[in-house]
N, CA, C and O atoms as a GROMACS GRO file, in nm:
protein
  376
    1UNK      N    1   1.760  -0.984  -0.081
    1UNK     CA    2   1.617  -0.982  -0.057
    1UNK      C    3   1.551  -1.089  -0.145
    1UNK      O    4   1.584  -1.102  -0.263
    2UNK      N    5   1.468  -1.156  -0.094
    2UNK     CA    6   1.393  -1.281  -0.155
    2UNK      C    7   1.277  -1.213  -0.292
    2UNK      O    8   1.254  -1.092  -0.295
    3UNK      N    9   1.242  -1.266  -0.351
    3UNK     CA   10   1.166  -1.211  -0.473
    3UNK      C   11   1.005  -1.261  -0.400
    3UNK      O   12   0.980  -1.349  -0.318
    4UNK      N   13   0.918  -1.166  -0.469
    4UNK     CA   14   0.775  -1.213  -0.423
    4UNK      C   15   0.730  -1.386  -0.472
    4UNK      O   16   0.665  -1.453  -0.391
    5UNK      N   17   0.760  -1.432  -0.571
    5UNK     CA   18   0.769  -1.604  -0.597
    5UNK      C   19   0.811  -1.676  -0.469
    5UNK      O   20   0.747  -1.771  -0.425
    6UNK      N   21   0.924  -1.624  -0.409
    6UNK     CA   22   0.952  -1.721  -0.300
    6UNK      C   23   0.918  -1.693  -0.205
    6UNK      O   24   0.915  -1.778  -0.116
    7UNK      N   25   0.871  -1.551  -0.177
    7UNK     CA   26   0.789  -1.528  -0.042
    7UNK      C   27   0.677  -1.581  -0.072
    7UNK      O   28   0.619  -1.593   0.036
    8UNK      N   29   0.577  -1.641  -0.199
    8UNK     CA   30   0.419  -1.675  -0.168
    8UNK      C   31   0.481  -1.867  -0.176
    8UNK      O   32   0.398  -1.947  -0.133
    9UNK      N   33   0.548  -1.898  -0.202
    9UNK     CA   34   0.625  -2.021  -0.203
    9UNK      C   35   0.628  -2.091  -0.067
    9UNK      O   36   0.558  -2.189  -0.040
   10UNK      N   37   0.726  -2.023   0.025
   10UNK     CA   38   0.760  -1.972   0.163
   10UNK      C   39   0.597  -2.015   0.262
   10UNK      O   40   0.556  -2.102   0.339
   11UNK      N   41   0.553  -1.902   0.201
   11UNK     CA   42   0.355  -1.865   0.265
   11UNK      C   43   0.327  -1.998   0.250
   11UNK      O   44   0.353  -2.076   0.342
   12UNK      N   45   0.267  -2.043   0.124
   12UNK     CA   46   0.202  -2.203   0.108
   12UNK      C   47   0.258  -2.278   0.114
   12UNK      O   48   0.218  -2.385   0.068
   13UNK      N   49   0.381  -2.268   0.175
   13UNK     CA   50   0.414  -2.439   0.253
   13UNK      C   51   0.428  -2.431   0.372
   13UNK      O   52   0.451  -2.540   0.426
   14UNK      N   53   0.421  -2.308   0.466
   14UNK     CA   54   0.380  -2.290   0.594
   14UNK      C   55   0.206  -2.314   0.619
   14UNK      O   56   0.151  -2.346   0.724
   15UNK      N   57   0.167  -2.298   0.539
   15UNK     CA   58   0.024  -2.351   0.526
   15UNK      C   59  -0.029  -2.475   0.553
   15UNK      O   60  -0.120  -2.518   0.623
   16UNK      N   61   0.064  -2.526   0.467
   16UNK     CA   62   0.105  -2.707   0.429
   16UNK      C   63   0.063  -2.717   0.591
   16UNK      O   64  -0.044  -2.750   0.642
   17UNK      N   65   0.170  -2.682   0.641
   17UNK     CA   66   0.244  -2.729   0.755
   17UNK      C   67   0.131  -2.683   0.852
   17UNK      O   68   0.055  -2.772   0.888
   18UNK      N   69   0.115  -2.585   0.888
   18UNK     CA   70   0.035  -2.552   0.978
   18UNK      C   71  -0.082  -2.610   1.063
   18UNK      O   72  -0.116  -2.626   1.180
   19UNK      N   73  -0.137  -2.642   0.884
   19UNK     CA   74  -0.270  -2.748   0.895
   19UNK      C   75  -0.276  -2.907   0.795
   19UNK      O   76  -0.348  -2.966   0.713
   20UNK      N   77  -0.144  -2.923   0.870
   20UNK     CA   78  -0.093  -3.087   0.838
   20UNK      C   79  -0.230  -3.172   0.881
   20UNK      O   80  -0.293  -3.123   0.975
   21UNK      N   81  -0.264  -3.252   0.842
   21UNK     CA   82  -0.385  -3.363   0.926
   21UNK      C   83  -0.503  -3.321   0.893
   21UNK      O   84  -0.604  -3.388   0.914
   22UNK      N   85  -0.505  -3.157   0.815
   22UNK     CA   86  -0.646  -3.148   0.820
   22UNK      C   87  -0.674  -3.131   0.644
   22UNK      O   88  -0.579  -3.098   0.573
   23UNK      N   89  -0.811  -3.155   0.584
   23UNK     CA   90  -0.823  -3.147   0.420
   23UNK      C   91  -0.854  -2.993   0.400
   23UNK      O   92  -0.957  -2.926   0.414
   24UNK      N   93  -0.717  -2.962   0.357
   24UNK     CA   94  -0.706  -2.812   0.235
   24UNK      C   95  -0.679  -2.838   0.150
   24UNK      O   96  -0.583  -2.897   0.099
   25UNK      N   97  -0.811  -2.772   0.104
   25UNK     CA   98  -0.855  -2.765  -0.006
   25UNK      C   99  -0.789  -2.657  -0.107
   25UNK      O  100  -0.725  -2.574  -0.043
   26UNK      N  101  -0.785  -2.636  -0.244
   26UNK     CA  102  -0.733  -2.490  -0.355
   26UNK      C  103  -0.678  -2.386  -0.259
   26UNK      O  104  -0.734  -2.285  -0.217
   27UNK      N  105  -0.554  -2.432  -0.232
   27UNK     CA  106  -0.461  -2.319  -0.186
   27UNK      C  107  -0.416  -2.189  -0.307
   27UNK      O  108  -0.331  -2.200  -0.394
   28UNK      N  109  -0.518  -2.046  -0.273
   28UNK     CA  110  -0.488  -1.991  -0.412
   28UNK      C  111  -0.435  -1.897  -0.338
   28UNK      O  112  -0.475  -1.885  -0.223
   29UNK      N  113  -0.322  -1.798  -0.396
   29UNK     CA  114  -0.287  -1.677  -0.360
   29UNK      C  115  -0.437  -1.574  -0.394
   29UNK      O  116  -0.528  -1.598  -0.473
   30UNK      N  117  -0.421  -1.466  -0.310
   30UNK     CA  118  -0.509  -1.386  -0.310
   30UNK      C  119  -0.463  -1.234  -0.304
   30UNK      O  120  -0.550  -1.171  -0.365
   31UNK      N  121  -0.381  -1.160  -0.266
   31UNK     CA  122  -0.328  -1.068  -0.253
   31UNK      C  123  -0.178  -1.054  -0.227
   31UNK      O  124  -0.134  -1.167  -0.206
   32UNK      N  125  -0.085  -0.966  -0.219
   32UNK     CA  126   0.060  -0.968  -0.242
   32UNK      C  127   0.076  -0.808  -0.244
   32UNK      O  128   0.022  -0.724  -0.316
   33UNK      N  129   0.204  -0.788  -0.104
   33UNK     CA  130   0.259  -0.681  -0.091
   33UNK      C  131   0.368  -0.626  -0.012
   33UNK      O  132   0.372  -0.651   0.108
   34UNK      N  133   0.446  -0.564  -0.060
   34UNK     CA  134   0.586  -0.545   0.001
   34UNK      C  135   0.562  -0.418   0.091
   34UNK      O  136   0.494  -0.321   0.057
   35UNK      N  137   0.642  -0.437   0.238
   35UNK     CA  138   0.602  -0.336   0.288
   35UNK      C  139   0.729  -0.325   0.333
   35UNK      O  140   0.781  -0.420   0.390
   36UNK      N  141   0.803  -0.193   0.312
   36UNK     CA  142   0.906  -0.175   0.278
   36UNK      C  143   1.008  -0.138   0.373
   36UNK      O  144   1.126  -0.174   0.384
   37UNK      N  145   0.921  -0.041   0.451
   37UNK     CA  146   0.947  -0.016   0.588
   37UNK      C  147   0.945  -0.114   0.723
   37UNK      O  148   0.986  -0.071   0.831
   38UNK      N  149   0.886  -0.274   0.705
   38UNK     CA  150   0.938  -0.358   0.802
   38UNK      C  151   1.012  -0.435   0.733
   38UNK      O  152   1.096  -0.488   0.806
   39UNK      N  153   1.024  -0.474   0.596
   39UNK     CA  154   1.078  -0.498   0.503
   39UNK      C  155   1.018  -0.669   0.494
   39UNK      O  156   1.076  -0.768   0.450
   40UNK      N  157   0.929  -0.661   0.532
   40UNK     CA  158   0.808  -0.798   0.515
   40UNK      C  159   0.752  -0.781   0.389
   40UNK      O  160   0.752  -0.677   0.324
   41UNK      N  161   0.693  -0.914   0.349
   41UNK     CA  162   0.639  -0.982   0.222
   41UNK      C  163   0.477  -1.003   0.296
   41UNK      O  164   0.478  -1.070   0.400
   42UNK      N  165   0.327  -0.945   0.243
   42UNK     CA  166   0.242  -0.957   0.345
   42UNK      C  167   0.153  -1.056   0.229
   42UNK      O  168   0.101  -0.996   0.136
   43UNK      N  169   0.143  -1.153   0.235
   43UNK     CA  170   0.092  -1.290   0.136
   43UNK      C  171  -0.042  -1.282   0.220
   43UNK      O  172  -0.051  -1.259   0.340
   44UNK      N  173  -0.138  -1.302   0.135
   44UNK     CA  174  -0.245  -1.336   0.144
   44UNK      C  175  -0.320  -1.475   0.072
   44UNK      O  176  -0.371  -1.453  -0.038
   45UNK      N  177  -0.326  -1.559   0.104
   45UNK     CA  178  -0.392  -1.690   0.102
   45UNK      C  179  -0.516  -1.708   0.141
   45UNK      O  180  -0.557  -1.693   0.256
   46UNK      N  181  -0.612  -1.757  -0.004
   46UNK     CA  182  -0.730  -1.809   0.034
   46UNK      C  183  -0.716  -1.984   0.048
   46UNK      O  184  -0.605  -2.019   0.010
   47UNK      N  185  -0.784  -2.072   0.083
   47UNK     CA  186  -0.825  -2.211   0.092
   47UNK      C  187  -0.957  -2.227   0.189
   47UNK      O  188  -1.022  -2.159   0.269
   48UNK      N  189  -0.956  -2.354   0.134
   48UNK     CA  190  -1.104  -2.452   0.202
   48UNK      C  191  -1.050  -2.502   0.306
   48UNK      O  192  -0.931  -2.533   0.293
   49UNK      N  193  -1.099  -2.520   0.405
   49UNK     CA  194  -1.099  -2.617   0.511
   49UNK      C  195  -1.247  -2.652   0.551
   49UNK      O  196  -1.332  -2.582   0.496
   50UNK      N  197  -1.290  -2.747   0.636
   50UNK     CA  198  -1.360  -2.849   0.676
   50UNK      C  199  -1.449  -2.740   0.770
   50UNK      O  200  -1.405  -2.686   0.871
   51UNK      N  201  -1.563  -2.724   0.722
   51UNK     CA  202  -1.653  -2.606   0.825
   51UNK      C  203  -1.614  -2.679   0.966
   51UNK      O  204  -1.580  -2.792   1.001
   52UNK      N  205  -1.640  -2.536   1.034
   52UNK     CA  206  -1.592  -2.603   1.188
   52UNK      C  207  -1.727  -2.597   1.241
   52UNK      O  208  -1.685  -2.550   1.347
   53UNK      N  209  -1.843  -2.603   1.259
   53UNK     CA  210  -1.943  -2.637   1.317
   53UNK      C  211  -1.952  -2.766   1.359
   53UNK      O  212  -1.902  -2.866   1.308
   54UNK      N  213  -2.061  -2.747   1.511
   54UNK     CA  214  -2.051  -2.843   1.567
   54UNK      C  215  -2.145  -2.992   1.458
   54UNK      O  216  -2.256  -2.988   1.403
   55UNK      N  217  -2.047  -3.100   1.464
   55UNK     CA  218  -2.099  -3.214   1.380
   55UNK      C  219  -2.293  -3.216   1.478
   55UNK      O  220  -2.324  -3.177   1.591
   56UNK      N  221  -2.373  -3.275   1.372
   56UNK     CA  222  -2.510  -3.309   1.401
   56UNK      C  223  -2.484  -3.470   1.356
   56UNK      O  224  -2.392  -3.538   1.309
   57UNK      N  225  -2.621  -3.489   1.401
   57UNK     CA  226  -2.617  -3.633   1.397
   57UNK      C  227  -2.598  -3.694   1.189
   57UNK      O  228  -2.529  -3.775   1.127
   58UNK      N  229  -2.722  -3.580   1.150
   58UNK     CA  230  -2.730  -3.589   0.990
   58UNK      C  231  -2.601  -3.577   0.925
   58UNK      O  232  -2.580  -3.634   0.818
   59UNK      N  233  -2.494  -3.491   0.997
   59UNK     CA  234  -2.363  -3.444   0.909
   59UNK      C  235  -2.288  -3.567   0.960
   59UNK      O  236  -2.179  -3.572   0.902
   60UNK      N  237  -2.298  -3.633   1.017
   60UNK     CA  238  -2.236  -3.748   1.063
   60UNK      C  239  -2.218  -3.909   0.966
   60UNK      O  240  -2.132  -3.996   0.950
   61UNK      N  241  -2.367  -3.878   0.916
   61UNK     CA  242  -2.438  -4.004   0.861
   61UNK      C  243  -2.377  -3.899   0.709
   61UNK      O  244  -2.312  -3.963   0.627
   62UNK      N  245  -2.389  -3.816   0.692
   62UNK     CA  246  -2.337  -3.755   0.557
   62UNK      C  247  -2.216  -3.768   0.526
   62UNK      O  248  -2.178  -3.806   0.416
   63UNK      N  249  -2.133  -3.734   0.631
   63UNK     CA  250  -1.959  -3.750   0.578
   63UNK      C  251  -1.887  -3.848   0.530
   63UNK      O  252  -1.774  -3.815   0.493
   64UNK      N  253  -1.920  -3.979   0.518
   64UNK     CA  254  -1.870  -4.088   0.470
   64UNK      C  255  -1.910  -4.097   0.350
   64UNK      O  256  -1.858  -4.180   0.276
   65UNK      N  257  -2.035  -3.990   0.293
   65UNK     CA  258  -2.074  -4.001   0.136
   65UNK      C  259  -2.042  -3.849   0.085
   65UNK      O  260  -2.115  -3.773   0.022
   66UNK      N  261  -1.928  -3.831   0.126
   66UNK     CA  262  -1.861  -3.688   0.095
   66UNK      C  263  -1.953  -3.562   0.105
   66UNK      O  264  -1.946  -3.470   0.024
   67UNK      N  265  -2.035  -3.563   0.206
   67UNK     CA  266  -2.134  -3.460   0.286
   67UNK      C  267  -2.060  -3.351   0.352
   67UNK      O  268  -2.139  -3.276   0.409
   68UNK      N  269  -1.944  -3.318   0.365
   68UNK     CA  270  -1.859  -3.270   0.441
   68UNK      C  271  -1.886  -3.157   0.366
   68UNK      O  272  -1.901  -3.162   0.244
   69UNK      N  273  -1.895  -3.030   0.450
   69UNK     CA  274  -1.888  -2.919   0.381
   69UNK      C  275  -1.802  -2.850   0.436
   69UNK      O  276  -1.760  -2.859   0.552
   70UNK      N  277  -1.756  -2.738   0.306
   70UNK     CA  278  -1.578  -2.684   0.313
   70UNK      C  279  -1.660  -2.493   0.323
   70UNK      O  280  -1.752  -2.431   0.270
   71UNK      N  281  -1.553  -2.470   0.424
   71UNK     CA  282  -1.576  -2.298   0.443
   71UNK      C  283  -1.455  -2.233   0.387
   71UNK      O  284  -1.344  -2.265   0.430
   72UNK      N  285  -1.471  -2.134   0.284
   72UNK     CA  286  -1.300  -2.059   0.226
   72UNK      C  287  -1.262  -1.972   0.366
   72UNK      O  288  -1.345  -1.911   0.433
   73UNK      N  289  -1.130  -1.979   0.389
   73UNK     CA  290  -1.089  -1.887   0.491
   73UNK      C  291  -0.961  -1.844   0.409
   73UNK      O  292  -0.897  -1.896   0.318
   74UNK      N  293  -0.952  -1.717   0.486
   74UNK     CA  294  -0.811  -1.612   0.443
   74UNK      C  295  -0.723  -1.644   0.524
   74UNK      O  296  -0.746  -1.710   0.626
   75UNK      N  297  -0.587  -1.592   0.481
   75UNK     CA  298  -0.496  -1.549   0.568
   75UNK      C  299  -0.386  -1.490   0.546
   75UNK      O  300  -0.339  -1.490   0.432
   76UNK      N  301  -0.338  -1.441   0.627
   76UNK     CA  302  -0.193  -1.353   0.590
   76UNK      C  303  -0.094  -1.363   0.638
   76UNK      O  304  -0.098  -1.345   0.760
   77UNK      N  305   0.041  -1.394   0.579
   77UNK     CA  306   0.172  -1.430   0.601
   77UNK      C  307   0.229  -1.332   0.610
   77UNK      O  308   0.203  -1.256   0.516
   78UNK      N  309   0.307  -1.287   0.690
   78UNK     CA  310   0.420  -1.189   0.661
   78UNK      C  311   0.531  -1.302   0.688
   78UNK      O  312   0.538  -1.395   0.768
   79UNK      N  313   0.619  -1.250   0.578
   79UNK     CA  314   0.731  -1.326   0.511
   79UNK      C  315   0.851  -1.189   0.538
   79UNK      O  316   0.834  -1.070   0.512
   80UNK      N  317   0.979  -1.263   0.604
   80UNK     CA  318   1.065  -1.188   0.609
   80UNK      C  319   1.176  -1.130   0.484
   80UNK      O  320   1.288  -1.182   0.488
   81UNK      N  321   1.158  -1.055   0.406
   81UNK     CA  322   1.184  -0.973   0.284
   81UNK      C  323   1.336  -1.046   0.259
   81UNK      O  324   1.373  -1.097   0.154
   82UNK      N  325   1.409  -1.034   0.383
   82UNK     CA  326   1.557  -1.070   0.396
   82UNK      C  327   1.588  -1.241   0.338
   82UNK      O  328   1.636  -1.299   0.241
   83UNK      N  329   1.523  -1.271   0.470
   83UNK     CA  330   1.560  -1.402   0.465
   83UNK      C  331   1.478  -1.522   0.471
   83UNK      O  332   1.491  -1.633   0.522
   84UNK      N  333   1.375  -1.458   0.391
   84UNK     CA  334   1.244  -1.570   0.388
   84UNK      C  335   1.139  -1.644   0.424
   84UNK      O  336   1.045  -1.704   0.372
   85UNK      N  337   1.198  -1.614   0.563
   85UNK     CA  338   1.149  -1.690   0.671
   85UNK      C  339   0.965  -1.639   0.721
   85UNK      O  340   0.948  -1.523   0.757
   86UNK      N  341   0.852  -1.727   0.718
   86UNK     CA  342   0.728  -1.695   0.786
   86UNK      C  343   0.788  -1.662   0.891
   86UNK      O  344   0.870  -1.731   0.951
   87UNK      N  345   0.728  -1.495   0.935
   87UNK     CA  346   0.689  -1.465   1.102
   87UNK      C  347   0.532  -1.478   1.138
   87UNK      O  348   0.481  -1.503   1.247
   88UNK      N  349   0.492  -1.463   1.058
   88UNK     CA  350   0.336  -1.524   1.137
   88UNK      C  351   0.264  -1.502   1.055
   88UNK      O  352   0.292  -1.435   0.955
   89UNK      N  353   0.098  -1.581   1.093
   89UNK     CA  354  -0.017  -1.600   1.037
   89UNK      C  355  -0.105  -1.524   1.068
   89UNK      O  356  -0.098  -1.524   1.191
   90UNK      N  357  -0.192  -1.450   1.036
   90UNK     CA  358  -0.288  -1.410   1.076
   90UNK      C  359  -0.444  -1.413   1.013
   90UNK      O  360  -0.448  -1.407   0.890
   91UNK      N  361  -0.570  -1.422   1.080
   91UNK     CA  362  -0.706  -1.429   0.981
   91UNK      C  363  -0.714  -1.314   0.889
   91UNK      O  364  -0.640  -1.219   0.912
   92UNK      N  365  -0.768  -1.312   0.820
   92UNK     CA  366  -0.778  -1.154   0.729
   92UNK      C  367  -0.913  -1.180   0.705
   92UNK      O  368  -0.950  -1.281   0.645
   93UNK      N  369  -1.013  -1.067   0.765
   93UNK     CA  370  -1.156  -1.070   0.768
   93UNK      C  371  -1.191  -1.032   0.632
   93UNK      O  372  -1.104  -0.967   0.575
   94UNK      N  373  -1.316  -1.062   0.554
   94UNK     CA  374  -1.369  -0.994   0.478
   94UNK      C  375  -1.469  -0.910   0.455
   94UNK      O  376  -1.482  -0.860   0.343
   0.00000   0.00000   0.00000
């Protein structure tokens, strides 16, 4: 069985990956828990990404002078306990 270090390890570089091309921002762990009975690792990850609202003309003329504004989003990994492996992502509301 993998140790919780390499399951949040595992989590933030599926992250990496996920959202290759786009600016994430402070990838921080946020929560951590073994659930024993699917025998998953359930990682919780906060980071910044790039608000998704629709661009205006002003946020347009702003982003080249680092106007870009960042929204924190969650998420949750379940990490396979065994063998390490991400089975999926999901949002985690607050």
């Amino acid at each position: 069985m993998i140790d919780v270090k390499e399951a949040v390890s595992n989590s933030i570089a599926a992250a990496k990956e996920f959202y290759a091309g786009t600016d994430v921002r402070n990838i921080m762990l946020e929560e951590v828990e073994l659930d024993e009975g699917e025998k998953v690792w359930l990682i919780t990850l906060g980071f910044f990404l790039p608000e998704s609202r629709p661009a205006t003309e002003i946020g347009q003329l702003l982003a080249p002078l680092g106007g870009i504004k960042y929204e924190k989003k969650y998420k949750i990994f379940k990490v396979n306990a065994e063998n390490g492996k991400v089975e999926s992502m999901k949002i985690r509301e607050i």
